[in-house]
N, C-alpha and C positions, 0 to 999 in steps of 0.2 A: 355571457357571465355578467351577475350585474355586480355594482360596483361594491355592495355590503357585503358580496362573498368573496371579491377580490382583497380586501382590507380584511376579512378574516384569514385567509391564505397567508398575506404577507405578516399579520400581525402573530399567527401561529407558529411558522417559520423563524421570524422573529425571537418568539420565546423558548424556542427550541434551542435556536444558536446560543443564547443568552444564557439558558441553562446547562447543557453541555460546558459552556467557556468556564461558567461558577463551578462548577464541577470540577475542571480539569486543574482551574489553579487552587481549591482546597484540596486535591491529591496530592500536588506539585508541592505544598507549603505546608501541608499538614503531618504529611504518611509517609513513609519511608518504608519504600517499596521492592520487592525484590527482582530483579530479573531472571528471567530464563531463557538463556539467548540459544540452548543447541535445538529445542522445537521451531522457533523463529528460522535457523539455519535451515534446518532441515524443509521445511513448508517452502520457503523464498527459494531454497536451491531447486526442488520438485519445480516448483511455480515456473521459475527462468528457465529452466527447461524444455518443460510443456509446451509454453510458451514458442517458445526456438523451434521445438519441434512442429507448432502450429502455423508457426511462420513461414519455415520450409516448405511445407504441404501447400500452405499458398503461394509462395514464391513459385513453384513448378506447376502452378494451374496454367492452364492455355489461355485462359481470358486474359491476358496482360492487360488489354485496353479499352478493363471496364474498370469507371474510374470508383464504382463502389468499391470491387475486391483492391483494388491500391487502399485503398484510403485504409482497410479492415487489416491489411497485409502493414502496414504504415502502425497502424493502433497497439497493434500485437508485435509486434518488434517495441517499441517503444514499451508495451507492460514487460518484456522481455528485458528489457537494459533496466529498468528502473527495477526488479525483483533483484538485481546482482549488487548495487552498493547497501542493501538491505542485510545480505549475506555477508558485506563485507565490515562494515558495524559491528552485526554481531557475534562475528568470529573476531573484531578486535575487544568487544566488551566480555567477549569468554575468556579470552587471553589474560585479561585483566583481571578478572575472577580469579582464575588460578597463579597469576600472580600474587596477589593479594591474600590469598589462602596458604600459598604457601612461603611466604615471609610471616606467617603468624607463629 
């Protein structure tokens, strides 16, 4: 790879990041946004599941002492816990909706 197209790489990447960030904080400061937290529940809960359930299936493979299927067994556990404080967020920002709706 020579070097003119390594410096378009990073410089592209660059303006990606840069515009996604411009983006995010004229949403954050501009737009007042709504949420919809029980499709998020509902996706994260499926997800952490799936997940659990993929882990299982590899957890009981015989290959125990190949260090590829750990490592994959290892990844999937981990998408696995990180799908559940997703679920727990947004069943506290639902909570909070219906509070707030109904003290009006």
């Amino acid at each position: 790879m020579t070097q003119a197209r390594r410096l378009l790489i990073v410089l592209t990447l660059l303006g990606i990041s840069l515009s996604v960030t411009v983006e995010a904080i004229h949403r954050l400061t501009r737009h007042a946004f709504e949420l919809h937290p029980i499709p998020v529940i509902w996706v994260s809960g499926i997800a952490a599941l799936m997940m659990g359930l993929g882990a299982y299936v590899l957890q009981n493979d015989d290959d125990q002492d190949d260090l590829h299927m750990r490592s994959v067994l290892l990844d999937t556990l981990m998408d696995a816990f990180s799908a559940i404080p997703v679920v727990i967020f947004q069943a506290m920002t639902l909570a909070r909706q219906i509070r707030v709706s109904l003290n009006k």
